[in-house]
C-alpha positions as a printed Julia matrix, in Angstrom:
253×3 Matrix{Float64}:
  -6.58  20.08  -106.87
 -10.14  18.12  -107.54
 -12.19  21.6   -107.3
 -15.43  19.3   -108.25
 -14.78  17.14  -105.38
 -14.39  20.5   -103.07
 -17.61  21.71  -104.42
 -19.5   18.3   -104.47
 -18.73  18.27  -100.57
 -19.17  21.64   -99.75
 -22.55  21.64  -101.56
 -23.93  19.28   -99.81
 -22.8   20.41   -96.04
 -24.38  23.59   -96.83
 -28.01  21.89   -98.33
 -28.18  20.36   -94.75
 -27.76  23.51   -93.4
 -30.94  24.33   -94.95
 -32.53  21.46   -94.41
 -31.69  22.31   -90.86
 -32.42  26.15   -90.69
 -34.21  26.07   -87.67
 -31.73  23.88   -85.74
 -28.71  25.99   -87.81
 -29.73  29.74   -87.54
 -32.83  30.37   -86.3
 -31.93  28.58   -82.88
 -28.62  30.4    -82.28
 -30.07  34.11   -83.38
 -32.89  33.46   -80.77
 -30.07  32.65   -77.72
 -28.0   35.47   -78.86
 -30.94  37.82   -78.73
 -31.67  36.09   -75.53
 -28.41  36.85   -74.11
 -28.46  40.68   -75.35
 -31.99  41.19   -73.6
 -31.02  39.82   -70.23
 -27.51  41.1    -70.04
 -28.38  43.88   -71.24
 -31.42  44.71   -69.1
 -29.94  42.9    -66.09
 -26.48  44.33   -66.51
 -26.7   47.07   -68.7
 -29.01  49.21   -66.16
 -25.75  49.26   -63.21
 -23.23  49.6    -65.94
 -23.87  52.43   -68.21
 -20.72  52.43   -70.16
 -17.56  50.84   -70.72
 -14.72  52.99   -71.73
 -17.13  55.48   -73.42
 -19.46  52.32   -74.95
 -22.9   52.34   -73.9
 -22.82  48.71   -72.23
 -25.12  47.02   -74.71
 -23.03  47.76   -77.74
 -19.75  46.95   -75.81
 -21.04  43.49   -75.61
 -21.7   42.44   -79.05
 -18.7   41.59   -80.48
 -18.69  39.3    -77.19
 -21.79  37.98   -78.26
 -20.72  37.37   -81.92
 -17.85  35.82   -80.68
 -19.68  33.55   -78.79
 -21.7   31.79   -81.2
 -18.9   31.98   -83.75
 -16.57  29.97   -82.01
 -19.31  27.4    -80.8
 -21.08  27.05   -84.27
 -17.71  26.66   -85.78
 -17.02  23.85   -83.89
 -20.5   22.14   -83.41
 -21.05  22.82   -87.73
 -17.2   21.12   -88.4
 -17.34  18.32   -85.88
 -20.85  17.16   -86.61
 -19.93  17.46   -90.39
 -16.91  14.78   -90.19
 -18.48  12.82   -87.59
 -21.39  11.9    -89.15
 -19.89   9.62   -91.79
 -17.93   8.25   -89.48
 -21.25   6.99   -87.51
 -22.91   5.99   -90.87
 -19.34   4.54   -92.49
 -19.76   6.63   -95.59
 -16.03   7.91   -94.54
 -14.46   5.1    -96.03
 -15.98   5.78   -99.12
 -15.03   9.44   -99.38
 -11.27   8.12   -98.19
 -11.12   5.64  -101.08
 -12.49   8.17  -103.34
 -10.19   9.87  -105.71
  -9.97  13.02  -103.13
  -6.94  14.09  -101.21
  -6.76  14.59   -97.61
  -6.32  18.35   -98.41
  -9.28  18.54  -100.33
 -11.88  16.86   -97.77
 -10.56  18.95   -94.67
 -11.09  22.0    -97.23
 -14.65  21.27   -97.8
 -15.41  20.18   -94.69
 -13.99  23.34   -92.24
 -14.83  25.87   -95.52
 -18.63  25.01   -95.21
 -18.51  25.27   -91.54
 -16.79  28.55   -91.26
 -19.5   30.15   -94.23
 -21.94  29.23   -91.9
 -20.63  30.29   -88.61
 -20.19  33.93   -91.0
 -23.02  34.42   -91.88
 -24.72  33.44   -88.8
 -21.69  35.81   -87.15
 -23.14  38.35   -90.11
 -26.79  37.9    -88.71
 -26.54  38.66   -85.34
 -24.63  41.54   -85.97
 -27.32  42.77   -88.2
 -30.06  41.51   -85.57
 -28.03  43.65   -82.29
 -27.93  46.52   -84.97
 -31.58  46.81   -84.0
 -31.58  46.84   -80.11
 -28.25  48.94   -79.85
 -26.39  51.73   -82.41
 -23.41  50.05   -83.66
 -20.26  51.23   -85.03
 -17.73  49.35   -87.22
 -14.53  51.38   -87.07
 -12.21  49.19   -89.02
 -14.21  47.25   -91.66
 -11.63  45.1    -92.81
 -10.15  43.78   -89.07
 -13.64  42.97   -88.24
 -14.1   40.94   -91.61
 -10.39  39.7    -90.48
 -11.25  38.23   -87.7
 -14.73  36.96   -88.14
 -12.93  34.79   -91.04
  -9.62  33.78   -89.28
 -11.07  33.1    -85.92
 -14.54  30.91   -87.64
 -11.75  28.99   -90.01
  -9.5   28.35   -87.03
 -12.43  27.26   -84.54
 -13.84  25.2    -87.91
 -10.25  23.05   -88.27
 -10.59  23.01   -83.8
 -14.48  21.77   -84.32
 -13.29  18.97   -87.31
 -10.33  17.3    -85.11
 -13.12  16.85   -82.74
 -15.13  15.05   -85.09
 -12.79  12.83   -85.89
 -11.29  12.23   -82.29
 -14.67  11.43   -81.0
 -16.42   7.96   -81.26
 -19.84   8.68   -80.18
 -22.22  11.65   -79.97
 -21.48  12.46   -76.27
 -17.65  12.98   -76.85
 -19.01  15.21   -79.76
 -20.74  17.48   -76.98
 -18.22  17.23   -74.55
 -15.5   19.93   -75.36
 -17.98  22.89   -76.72
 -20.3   22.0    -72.92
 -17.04  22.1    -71.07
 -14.87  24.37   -72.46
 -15.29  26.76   -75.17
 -18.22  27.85   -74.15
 -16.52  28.39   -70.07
 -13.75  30.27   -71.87
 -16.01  32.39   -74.07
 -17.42  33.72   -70.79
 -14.51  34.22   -69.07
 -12.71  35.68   -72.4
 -14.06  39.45   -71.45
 -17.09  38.7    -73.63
 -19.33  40.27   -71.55
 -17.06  42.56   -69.38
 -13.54  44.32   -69.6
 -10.85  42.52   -68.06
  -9.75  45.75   -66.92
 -12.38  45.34   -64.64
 -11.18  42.03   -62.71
  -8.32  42.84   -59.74
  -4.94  42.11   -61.07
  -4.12  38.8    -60.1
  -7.35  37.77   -61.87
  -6.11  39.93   -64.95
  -3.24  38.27   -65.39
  -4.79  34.73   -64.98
  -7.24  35.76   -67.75
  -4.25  36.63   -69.85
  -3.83  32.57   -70.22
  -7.33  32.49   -71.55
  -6.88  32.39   -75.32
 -10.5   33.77   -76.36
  -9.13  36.9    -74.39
  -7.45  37.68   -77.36
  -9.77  36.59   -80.09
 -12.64  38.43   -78.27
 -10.34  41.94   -77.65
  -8.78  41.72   -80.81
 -12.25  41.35   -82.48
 -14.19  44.39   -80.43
 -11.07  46.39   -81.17
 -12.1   46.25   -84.57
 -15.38  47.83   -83.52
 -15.03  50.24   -80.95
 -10.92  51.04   -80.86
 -11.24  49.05   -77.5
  -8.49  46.46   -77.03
  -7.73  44.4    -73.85
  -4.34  43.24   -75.15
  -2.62  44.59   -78.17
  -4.56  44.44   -81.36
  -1.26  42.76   -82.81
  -0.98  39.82   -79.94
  -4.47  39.52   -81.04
  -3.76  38.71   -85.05
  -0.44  36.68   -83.46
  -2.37  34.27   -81.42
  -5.5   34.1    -83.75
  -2.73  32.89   -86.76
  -0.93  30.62   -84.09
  -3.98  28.78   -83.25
  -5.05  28.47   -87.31
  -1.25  27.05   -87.84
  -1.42  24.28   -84.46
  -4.47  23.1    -85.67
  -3.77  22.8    -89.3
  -0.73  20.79   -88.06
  -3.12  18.63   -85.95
  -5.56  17.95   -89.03
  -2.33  17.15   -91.54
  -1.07  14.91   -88.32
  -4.21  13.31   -88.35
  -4.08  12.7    -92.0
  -0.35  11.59   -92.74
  -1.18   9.04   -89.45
  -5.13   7.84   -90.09
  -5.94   8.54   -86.64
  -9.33   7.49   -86.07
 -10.15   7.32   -90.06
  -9.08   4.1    -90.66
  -9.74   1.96   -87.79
C-alpha cells in the first residue's frame, strides 16, 4: 500500500479544512448551538424530562448526530467532486495510486473532520447542559463507524453527481429529513404506534438510539440492531465505492 500517496492526499483535504475553518467548523458549531438554544428553550420548557433525562441533555447525541452525518457527507462528496469539476481526477487516476488508496484518503479525511467537529459540539453542549458519557468506548464506536460510513455515503455522491446542485441535492432532501425524523430530537416512544413502527424503516433511528444509548443507557431499538445496521450500511457502501471502482462509473467518462 502507497502510505505516501494516502498521506499526500489526506494532507491536503485536511489544509483546506483550515483554509476553510469558518465555512468547516465554526459555521456548523454556531447551527448546532442554534438548534440547542431554541429546542431547548422552545421545547425543553413543556418537556422536562425524557425517561429520567433532563430534555436538553437527551437531545445532544441527536444533535451530534446531526451534523455528523451531514458533514460527513458534504466534507466526502465535495472532496471527490472537486477534481472532477477542475479534471485534476484524471491525474490522480493515472497516478501510481490504487483505487483503495484514493477512497482511503478521501472518506479518512472526511470522517477526522466530521470527529472532531462531532468532538466539539459535544464539548460546546457540555456547557449549556450536564452531560454524562456512560459507555466511553460505544460512544467513540459510533461517532467513528457511523462518520466513516456517512463519509464512503457522502464520496459515492461526489462521484455520481455532475454539477454542484446534484452535490446539494441528497443532504437538502434527505439526510437531513431523516435526521429529524430519526428520534433526534424526541423518543420514538413518544409517536402512536403505527407511526413507531413506520419510524422503525428510518435507518438514522438506529444510528441516533444506538449512539444516545451510549450516553444515557437510553435505547429506542436494541443497542445490538444498532451496531448491526451501522456495520451493514459501512459494508453496502464499501461495495458501492469498490463497484464504482472495478466499473469507472463516472471517473472515466
Amino acid at each position: 500500500m502507497n502510505l505516501f500517496a494516502i498521506r499526500a492526499i489526506y494532507r491536503f483535504e485536511m489544509a483546506r479544512t483550515r483554509r476553510t475553518l469558518l465555512q468547516s467548523i465554526v459555521s456548523p458549531v454556531i447551527s448546532t448551538s442554534l438548534y440547542f438554544v431554541v429546542f431547548g428553550a422552545a421545547i425543553g420548557s413543556r418537556i422536562a424530562e425524557v425517561d429520567g433525562v433532563s430534555y436538553g441533555a437527551f437531545i445532544v447525541p441527536g444533535l451530534i448526530m446531526l451534523s455528523l452525518l451531514t458533514q460527513s457527507v458534504a466534507n466526502a462528496s465535495f472532496g471527490i467532486y472537486f477534481p472532477k469539476f477542475t479534471g485534476t481526477i484524471y491525474e490522480l487516476l493515472s497516478a501510481p495510486v490504487s483505487y483503495l488508496e484514493i477512497a482511503a484518503s478521501y472518506v479518512g479525511a472526511a470522517a477526522t473532520k466530521s470527529i472532531l467537529l462531532g468532538l466539539i459540539i459535544l464539548a460546546t453542549a457540555g456547557l449549556f447542559v450536564p452531560i454524562r458519557v456512560a459507555h466511553p468506548f460505544w460512544m467513540i464506536l459510533f461517532l467513528v463507524l457511523t462518520a466513516v460510513t456517512f463519509s464512503l455515503f457522502g464520496f459515492i455522491i461526489g462521484i455520481w453527481a455532475d454539477n454542484f446542485e446534484k452535490l446539494q441535492l441528497v443532504p437538502l432532501l434527505i439526510i437531513t429529513p431523516l435526521t429529524f425524523l430519526g428520534g433526534s430530537f424526541y423518543s420514538i416512544s413518544m409517536l402512536p404506534p403505527v407511526w413507531r413502527t413506520i419510524t422503525l424503516f428510518n435507518p438514522v433511528v438506529y444510528l441516533v438510539s444506538g449512539f444516545r444509548w451510549s450516553f444515557y443507557d437510553l435505547a429506542d431499538v436494541h443497542v445490538g440492531v444498532s451496531l448491526g445496521m451501522t456495520v451493514l450500511f459501512l459494508a453496502l457502501f464499501l461495495m458501492i465505492v469498490a463497484w464504482i471502482f472495478r466499473t469507472g462509473y463516472r471517473l472515466k467518462t
